[in-house]
C-alpha positions, 0 to 999 in steps of 0.5 A: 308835298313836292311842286314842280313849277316851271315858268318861262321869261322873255331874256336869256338871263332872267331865270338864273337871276330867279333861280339865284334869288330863291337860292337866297331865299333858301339861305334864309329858310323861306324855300327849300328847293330839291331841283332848279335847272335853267333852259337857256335858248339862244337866237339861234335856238341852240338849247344849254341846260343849266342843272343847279347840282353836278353831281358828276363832280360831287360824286367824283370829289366823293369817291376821291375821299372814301377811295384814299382812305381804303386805300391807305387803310389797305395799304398799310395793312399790306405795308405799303400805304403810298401805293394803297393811297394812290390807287384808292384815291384814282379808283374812288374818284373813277368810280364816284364820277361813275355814279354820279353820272348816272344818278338822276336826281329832281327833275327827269332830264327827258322832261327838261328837254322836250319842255325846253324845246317848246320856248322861244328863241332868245328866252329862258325857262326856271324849272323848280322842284320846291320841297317846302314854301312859305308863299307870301314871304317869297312872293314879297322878295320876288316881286323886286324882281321884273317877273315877266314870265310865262308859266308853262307847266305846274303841279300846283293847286288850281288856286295856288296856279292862279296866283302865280299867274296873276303874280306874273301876269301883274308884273308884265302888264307893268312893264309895259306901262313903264315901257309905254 
């Protein structure tokens, strides 16, 4: 079953920190993420979405691949496998770079938006589709990190959301020890 936890930190940077870890940690199968987007809004309250797949890009490189091997192909059925190559590369990737914008993949892009505007100036917010978690080992790894965070929205049980929170809640009340 799919999660959709988004948690929001008081620096700019610290969600991309977070979501490199877990992209680490997906490296060494402790998590498997479907979507990691990061919302970063500055000091003026300028909003940059950050989305972990460009599929604009995937699709072109794509499209490039399969548009020159048709086109060879055909090109060499019609004796000229160089203007077969050309035009098929140019077409696939056009079209490939075409469908790759207009694929929506993860999280809905609206949804991003409209809970992006809601953080505060100078912060920045993880947005995760998790797809499988092995909870207690990445909750180990992630606690090297200075989680101070804010979850703002879950589709976690009510336990599990607790947890996260007392996770978050614990690292903030030390650092303000420490900072004290």
């Amino acid at each position: 079953m799919r999660n959709l936890v988004v948690v929001s930190f008081l620096s700019e940077t610290k969600a991309h920190e977070v979501r490199q870890k877990l992209v680490e940690l997906e490296k060494k199968y402790l998590v498997s993420l479907e979507d990691a987007v990061v919302v970063v809004r500055n000091k003026e309250g300028k909003i940059a979405v950050n989305q972990q797949y460009n599929l604009v890009a995937s699709g072109a490189i794509e499209g490039t691949f399969f548009g020159t091997l048709w086109g060879l192909l055909l090109g060499l059925l019609f004796f000229n496998p160089l203007v077969g190559l050309a035009a098929g590369s140019v077409t696939g990737a056009a079209l490939g770079g075409t469908a790759g914008w207009l694929s929506d993949i993860g999280i809905d892009d609206d949804f991003i938006k409209q809970l992006g505007q809601t953080i505060q100036p100078s912060s920045s917010a993880l947005f995760l589709l998790i797809k499988d978690i092995t909870p207690d080992k990445v909750v180990e790894e992630l606690q090297s990190l200075d989680l101070e965070g804010k979850v703002l929205h879950t589709s976690l049980s009510i336990d599990d959301e607790a947890k996260l929170k007392e996770l978050l809640q614990a690292k903030s009340d030390a650092l303000r020890e420490v900072k004290a």
